[in-house]
N, C-alpha and C positions, 0 to 999 in steps of 0.2 A: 475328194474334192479339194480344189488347190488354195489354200488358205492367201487371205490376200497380204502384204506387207506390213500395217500394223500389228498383224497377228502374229508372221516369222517373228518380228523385234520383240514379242512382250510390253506393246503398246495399246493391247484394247480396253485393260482397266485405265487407264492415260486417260483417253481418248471420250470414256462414259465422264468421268470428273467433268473434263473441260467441259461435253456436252451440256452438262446440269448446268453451267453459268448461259446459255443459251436461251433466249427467247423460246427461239421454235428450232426441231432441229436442219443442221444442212452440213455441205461435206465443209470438210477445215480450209478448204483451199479459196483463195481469196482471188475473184479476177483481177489484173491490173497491173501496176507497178508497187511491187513489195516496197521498193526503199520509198515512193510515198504512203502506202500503209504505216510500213515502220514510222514515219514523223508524225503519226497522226494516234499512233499506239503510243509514243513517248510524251506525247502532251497530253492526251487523256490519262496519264498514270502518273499524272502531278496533282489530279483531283480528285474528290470522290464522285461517283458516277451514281446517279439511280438507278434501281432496278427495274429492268425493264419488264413489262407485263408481258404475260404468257400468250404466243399469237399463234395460232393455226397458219396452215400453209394458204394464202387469199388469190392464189392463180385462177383457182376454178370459178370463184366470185369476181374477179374481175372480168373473166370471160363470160358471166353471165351477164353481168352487165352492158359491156360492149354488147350484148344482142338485146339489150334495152329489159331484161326482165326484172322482177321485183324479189327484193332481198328480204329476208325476217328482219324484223328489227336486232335479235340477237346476230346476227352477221353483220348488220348495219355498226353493229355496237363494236365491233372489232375493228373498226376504219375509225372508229369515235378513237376507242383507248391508243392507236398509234401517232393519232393529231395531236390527243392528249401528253403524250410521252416527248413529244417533241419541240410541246410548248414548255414544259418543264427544262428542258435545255437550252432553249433560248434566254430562259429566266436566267442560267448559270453563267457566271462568268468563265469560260472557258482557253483557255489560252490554245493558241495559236499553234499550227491553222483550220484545229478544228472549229472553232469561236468563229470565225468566215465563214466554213463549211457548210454549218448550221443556220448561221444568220441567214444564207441564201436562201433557204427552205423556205418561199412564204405560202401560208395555204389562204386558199381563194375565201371570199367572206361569205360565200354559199354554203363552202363546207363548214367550215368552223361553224355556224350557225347550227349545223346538225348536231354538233356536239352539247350546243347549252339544250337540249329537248331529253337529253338523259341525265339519268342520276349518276351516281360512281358506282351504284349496282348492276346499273345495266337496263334499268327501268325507266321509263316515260317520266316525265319529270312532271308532275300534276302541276305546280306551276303556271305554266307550260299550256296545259289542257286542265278548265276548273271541272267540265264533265267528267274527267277520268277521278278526278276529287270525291266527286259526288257519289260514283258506280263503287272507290273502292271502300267509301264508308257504308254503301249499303249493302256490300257483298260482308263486309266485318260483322252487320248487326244482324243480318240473316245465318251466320254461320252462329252466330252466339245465338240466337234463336234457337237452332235446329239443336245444338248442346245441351240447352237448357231443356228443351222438350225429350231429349234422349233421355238425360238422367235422370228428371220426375219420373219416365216409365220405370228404371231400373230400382226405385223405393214405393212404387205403386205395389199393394195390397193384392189385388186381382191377379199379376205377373208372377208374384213372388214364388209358386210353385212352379211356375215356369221356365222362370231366370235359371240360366246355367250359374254367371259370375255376375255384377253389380257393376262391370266394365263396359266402356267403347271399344268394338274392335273395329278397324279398318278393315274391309275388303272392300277389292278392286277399285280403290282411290272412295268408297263410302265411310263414313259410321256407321257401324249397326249393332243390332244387340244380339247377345245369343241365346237362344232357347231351344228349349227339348220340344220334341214331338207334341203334336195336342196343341197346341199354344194359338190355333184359329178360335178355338172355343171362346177365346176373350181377349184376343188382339188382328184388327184387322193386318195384314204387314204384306210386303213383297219380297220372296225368299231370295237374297243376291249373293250364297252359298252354302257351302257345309261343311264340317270340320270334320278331322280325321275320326272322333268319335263320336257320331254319326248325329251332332248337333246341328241348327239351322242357324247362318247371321241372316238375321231381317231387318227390311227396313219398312218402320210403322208407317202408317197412312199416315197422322196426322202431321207428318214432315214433309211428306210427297209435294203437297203445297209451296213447303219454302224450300225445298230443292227446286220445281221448279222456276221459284224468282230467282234462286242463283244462278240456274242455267241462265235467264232471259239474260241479268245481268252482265255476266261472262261475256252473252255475246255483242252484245251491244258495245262492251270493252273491247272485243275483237275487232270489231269494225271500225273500232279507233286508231285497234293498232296500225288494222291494214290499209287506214288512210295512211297514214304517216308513212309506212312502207313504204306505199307507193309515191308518194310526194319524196321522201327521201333517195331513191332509187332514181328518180327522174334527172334529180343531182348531180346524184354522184356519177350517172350514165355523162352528164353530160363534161363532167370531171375524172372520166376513166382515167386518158394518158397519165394526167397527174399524178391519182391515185395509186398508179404503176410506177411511176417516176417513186411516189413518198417508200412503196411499198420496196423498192429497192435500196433507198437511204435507209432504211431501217435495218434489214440485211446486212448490209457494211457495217451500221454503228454498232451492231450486234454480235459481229464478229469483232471489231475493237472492245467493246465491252466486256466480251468475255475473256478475250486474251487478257485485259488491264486484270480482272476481277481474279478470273484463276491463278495468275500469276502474283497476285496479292497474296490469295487465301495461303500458296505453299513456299511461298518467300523464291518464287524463280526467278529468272533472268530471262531476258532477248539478245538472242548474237542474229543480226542479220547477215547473211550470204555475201562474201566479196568475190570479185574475182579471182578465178585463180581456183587449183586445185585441193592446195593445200588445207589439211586440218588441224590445228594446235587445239588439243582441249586440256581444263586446267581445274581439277578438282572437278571433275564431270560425276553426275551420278546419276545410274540410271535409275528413272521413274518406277519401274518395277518391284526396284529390290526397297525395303524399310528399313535396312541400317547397314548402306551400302557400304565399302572402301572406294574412295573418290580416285578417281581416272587421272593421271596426267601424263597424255602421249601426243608425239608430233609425227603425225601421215605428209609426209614431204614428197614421197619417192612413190613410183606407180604402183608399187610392191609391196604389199606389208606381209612376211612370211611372220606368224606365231608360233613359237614351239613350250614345250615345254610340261610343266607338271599337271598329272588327269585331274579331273575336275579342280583344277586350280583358276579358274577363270577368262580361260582362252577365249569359248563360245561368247561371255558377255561381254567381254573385250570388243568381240566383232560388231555385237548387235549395239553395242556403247557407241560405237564408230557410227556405223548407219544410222540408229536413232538420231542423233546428234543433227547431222546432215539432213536427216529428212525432217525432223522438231524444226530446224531454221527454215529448210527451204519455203517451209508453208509456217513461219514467224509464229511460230508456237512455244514456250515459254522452257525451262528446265531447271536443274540445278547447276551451277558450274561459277568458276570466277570469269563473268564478263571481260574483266577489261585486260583477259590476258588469253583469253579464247579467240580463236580464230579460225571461220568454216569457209571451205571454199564452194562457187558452184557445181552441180551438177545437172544436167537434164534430167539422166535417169539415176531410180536407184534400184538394184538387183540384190536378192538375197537368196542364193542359194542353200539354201540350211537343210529344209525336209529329208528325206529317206523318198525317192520316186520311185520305190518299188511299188507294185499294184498287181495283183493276182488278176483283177477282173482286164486291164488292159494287157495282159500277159508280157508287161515291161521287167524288167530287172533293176537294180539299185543302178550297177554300172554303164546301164542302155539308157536308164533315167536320167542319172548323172550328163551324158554325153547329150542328151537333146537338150539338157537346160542349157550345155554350152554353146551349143548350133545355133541356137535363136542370141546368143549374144554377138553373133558375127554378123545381126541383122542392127547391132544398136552402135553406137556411139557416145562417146562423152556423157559415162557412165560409172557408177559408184555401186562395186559388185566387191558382197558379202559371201564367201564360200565357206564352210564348215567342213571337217574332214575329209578334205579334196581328195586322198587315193579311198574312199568310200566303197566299198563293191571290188575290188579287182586287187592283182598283185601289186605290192607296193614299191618295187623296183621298178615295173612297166610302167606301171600310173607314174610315177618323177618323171623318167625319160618324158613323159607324153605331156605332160602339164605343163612341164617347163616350157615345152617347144608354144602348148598352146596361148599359156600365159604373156610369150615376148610377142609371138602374132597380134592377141588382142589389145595390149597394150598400145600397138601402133595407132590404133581405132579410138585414142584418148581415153581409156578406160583408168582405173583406179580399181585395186584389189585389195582384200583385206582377208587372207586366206589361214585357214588353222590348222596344226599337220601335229600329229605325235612321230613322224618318219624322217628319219636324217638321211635319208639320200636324198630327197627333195630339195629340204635345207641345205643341204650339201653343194647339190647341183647348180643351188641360184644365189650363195653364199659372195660369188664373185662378182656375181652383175652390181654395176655400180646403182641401179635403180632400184635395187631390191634392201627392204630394208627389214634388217633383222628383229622381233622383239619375242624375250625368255618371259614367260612362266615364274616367277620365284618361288623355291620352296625352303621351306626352314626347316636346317637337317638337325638341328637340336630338337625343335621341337614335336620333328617330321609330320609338318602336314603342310598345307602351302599357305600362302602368304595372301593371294589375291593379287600380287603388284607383280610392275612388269618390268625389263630392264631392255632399253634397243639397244641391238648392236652384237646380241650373241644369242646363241641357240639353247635352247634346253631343255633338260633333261626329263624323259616322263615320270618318272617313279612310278613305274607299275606296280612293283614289288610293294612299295612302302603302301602305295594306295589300298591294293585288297588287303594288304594286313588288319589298313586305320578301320575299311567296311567290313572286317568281322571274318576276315579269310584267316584256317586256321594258320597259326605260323609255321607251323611243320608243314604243311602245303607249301607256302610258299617259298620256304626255303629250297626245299626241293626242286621250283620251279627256278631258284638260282643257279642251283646245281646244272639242270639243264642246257640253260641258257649259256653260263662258262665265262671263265672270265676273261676269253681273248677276244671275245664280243662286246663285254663293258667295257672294255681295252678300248677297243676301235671305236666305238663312241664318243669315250672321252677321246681321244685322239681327232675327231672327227669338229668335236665342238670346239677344243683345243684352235685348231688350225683354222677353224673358220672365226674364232675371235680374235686370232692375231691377223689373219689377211683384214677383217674388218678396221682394226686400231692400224694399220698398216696404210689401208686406204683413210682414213681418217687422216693421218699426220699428212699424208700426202696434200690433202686437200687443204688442211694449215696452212702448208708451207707455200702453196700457189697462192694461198690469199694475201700470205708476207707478200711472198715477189710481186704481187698485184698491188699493195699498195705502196712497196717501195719503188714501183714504178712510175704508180698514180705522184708520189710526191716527190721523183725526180721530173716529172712532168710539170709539176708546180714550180718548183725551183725555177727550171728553164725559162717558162714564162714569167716569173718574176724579173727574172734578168732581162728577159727582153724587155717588159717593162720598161725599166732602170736604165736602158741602153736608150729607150726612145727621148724619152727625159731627159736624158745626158745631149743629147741631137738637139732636142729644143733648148737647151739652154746653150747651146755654142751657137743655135742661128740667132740666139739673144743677143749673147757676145756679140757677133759680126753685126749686126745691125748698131748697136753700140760704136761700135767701131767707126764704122761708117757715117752717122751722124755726128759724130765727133769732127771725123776729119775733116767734112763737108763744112760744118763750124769753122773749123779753125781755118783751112783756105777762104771761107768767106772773109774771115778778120784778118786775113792777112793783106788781100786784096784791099783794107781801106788803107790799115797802117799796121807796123809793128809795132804791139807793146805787148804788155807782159801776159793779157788774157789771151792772146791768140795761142802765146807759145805754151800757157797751163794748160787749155784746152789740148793742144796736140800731144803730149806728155799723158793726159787722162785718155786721148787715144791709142797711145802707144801701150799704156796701162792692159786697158782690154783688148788688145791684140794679142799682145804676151799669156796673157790667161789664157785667150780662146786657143793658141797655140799648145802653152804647156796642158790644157788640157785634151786638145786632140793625140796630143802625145805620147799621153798617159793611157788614153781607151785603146791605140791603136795596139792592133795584137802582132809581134812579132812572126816571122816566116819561118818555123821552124819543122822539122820532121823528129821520127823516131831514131835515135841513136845518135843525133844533135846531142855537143857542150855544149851548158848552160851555165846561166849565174841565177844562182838563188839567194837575192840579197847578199848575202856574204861567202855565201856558201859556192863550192865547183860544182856541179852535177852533171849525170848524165838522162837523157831523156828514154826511157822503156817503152812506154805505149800512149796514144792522144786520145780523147774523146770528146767530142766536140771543141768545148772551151776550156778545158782539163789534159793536164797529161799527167803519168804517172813516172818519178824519175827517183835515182836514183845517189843519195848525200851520203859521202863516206860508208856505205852498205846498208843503209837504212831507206826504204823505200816510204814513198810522200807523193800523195797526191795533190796535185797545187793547180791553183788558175792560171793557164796561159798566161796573161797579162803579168806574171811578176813574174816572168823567165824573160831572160835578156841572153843574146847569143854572146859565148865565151870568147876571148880571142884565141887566134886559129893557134892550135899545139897538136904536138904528137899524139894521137890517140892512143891509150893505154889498155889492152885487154887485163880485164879483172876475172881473175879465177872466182871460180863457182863456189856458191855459199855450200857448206857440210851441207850432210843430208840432217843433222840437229838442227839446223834451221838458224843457232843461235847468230849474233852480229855483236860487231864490237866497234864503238865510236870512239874517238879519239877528240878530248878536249883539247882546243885552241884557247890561247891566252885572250881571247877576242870576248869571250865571253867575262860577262858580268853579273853583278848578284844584286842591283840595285842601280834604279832609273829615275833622275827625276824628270818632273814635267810643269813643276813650277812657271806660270807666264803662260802655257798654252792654252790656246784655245780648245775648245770639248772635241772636233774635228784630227785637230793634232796631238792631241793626247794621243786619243782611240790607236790612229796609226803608229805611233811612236811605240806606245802597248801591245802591239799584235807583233812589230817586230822584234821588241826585246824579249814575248814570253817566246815565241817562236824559237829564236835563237839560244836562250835557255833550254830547250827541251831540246833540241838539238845536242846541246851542250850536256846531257844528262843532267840539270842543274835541279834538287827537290825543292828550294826552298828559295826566294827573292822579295826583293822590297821596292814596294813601290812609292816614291816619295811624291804628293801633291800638295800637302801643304794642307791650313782652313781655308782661309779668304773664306770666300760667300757660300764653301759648301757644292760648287759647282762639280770643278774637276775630282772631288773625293767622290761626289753622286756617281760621275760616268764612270770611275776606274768599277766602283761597285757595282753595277750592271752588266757592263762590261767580262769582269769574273763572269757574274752568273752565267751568261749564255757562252761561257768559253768551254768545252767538251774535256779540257782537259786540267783546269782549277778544282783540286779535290776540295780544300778549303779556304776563305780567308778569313782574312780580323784585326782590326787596328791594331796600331802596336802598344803595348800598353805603357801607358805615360805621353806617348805623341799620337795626338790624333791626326796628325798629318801627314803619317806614314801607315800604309797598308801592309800587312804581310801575306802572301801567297803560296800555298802549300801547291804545289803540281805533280 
């Protein structure tokens, strides 16, 4: 028989736990939208919740009612305690959005009325009804009656050779006495059994009497009930839908409840399901085990191959993986760190784990195997657990075959999680970029394994080491080393070897695209800064011009009356901002130059190597610089010089110019002319090979010292500065 999925996982002691915080029971799976369950799970597990009372399954009761029939008061009473349960919730201040939820629940004032007619036992509430008062005080003094007439006969004189024992026995819901054979002689009685030794229980006459006031009384209690019944029943017929609507809020609340409740009692957590395939778990521990080692693995890639040491924890690794996955998909509680776990969805979940051998369907392990996989080319977008995948057959054919069928069904958005002790498998899928490797750890000191697992390499079974630890003798074993040889361990290790460097291989790789991806990302930034800066620059010259322009229009209006001296200051403040908007167009404009263009680089001759966008790359006395267009200016026209080729040492040699200086001041400038006056001299210092300069700005207000110091910091090639000691008015720069 094909066990169902919580059973492959080692989920059915799980699964009884939770059941017991359940009302009544029902499957774990919750109609609707999980992620508003989830908000409705996390707010009821900020309170304490009552316990809900134990409710039978009320489908069949309602369907009797909708055909109008009459319910026992004990069934009636099961509709009482859920009205009941829900007015105690309404009493709770509950936060939100369960506290809405509930408030909306209103029950009709018909029903609720049924409720004050019972007790909290479940009984008529005398109250209520004074006759039922009256019947169950003379049912009490009738039964004490009948007691009291029993055990005067049991010290009557006349019986006393007849009495077996001095007791009330009960049979068939009577009192009665026991006596021996003979016992007509001097008690009338009606025989209502016999004991195993071959005594009579009787019931005397003179009680017959007040049994039957009890019967009368009972009934007449009867008839009370099944008034009410039926006056109740009439009700609640005409309150079905309702009572189907209540009888489903209860269901829900019952599945929040128990989620909050059990997840209390074992201190678990909630991960709800995000998009996406992915599974980060983070101190995971399966529910099964009682003093687990905690889980922390990332299923990123559609592949998970497991290798490595025998019963070292491969199998629970897998079923760790699935558990995980199917606990959230159906928001069911666990051990792990929340706020660092992460499950992705799945539609389905698959575990192929069993042995599908079967003598009575005359299948094989390997035929078994191969039909579980047929029906997965029926599923999709699916979370599939395999256990010893070359199972049944040879372990060379089974790779070749698994591999092929493993990339097939992956197309189909599948997710595997497959356990192998066979390195041609591992071997064979070692190179796919989606396959993702994780070892087994074993501890060869202490030789036995570890439980933990490491991605990214394969590993090793220790067959050998393992029958030794379970009791195999060692001269056995060793022999079976002998066998085995060691140009086989050879190639193993050779085997794992190679596929943990192509793995650390593909890793750096993947590095380094993520560098070039975000050094591209932030010459991407760059650029657009600049544009930026460049539009800014446009608006402040159509500023300029407009300036300009009302200026001048001023000053021809003042001229046209008369000349004096405002007309001609005004034309002067226009001539002002003309000149700026000029030297500044002047300054943005980018000269026309190409590749193998002289150049002037501020002081410097250069020749230009390569361009890229608004950058070129040139070349200063042999030392190559990448600079902004904008501060290349074309050379005047000279013989062009071919410059031999730099050694293949690479090394270069500059040649100081007397142009060079070891200290600038900047005393009087403004923060703006500083800055540039700064960029040129450290510039041409480094140029200059120059380590060490002074920068002289003086106190005053603290301004120009602030910006030289900034300044440094964001300069890439200032190892150190620091006042100079004794003047704080000079900075010293270490480059």
């Amino acid at each position: 028989m094909s066990r169902t999925l919580p059973e492959k996982l080692d989920l059915t002691e799980y699964l009884e736990r939770f059941s017991s915080f359940l009302a009544r029971f029902k499957p774990v799976a919750m109609e609707g939208d999980i992620h508003q369950h989830y908000r409705f799970v996390r707010a009821l597990g900020k309170v304490e919740i009552p316990e809900p009372p134990q409710m039978p399954e009320l489908e069949d009761r309602l369907m009797r009612l909708s055909k109008q029939a009459v319910l026992g008061l004990e069934e009636i009473f099961d509709f009482v305690k859920m009205l009941r349960y829900f007015n105690r919730l309404r009493a709770l201040e509950l936060p939100e959005p369960a506290g809405s939820w509930i408030a909306e629940i209103e029950v009709p004032e018909e029903v609720a009325e049924i409720g004050s007619y019972f007790t909290d036992e479940g009984e008529l509430n005398p109250e209520r009804e004074p006759e039922l008062l009256d019947i169950s005080e003379a049912l009490r003094r009738n039964r004490e009656a009948i007691r009291e007439t029993l055990y005067g006969m049991t010290r009557s004189e006349r019986l006393r050779d007849y009495l077996v024992d001095q007791q009330l026995h009960l049979q068939n819901g009577e009192e009665t006495l026991l006596v021996r054979g003979g016992f007509s002689a001097v008690l009338k009685a009606t025989v209502v059994g016999r004991s195993a030794g071959g005594f009579f229980y009787v019931l005397p006459e003179k009680v017959r009497s007040l049994k039957e006031r009890e019967s009368e009384l009972l009934s007449r209690r009867e008839a009370i009930h099944w008034r009410y019944a039926r006056e109740f029943s009439a009700v609640l017929h005409r309150w079905e839908r309702f009572l189907r609507y209540l009888d489903r809020q209860f269901d829900r609340f019952d599945h929040y409840q128990a989620r909050v409740r059990f997840a209390r009692s074992r201190d678990y957590e909630f991960v709800l399901p995000e998009r996406g395939r992915e599974v980060i778990l983070r101190d995971f521990a399966h529910p099964a085990l009682e003093n687990p080692v905690p889980i922390s693995i990332d299923v990123a890639k559609p592949i998970v191959l497991v290798t490595g040491v025998n019963a070292g924890g491969k199998t629970m690794l897998l079923k760790s993986i699935l558990s995980a996955v199917w606990m959230s998909k159906y928001l069911l509680p666990f051990r792990c760190k929340a706020s660092e776990t992460r499950i992705g969805h799945y539609k389905r979940i698959e575990a192929i784990i069993d042995d599908p051998q079967s003598v009575k369907n005359d299948i094989s392990t390997f035929a078994g195997r191969m039909l579980e996989f047929s029906r997965l080319f029926r599923e999709r977008d699916a979370l599939v657990g395999i256990d010893e995948i070359e199972l049944g057959t040879d372990a060379d054919e089974a790779a070749s075959l698994f591999r092929v069928l493993l990339e097939e069904l992956r197309k189909r958005e599948m997710t595997f999680v497959v356990t192998t002790h066979h390195k041609r498998l591992a071997s064979l899928m070692a190179a796919e970029e989606e396959v993702e490797l994780v070892a087994a750890l074993y501890d060869e000191e202490r030789r036995r394994p570890t439980y933990t697992f490491l991605q990214g390499s394969i590993g090793k079974s220790y067959a050998f080491e393992t029958a030794e630890r379970y009791g195999i003798p060692r001269n056995i074993v060793e022999k079976a080393r002998e066998y085995f040889g060691e140009d086989k361990e050879r190639l193993n290790e050779l085997i794992e070897q190679s596929t943990r460097l192509e793995a650390e291989m593909r890793r750096k790789i993947e590095e380094l695209e993520r560098g070039t991806e975000e050094l591209r990302r932030k010459e991407r930034a760059l650029s657009e800064a600049e544009e930026k800066m460049r539009e800014e620059q446009r608006k402040v010259l159509a500023t300029l011009e407009n300036r300009y322009n009302a200026a001048t229009k001023r000053a021809l209006a003042a001229l046209k009356k008369a000349e004096n001296a405002e007309a001609r200051q005004l034309l002067n403040e226009a001539h002002r901002h003309k000149s700026r908007a000029r030297l500044k167009e002047k300054e943005t404009a980018l000269p026309q130059l190409k590749v193998g263009d002289r150049v002037k680089y501020r002081s410097h001759s250069a020749e230009i190597l390569s361009m890229k966008e608004k950058e070129a790359m040139i070349s200063v006395d042999g030392m190559k610089m990448r600079v902004p267009l904008k501060e290349l200016r074309p050379a005047p026209l000279t013989p062009k010089i071919k410059r031999p080729k730099p050694k293949q040492s690479g090394s270069v040699r500059v040649e100081k110019s007397d142009k060079a200086s070891l200290h600038i001041k900047l005393l009087g400038m403004r923060a703006e002319e500083a800055e540039e006056a700064l960029d040129a001299f450290l510039s041409n210092a480094l140029l200059h090979g120059i380590g060490e300069v002074e920068i002289i700005h003086g106190t005053g207000t603290g301004v120009l010292a602030r910006v030289v110091s900034e300044y440094l910091k964001r300069h890439p090639r200032v190892k150190k500065f620091y006042r100079m000691p004794g003047n704080m008015g000079a900075t010293i720069a270490e480059l």
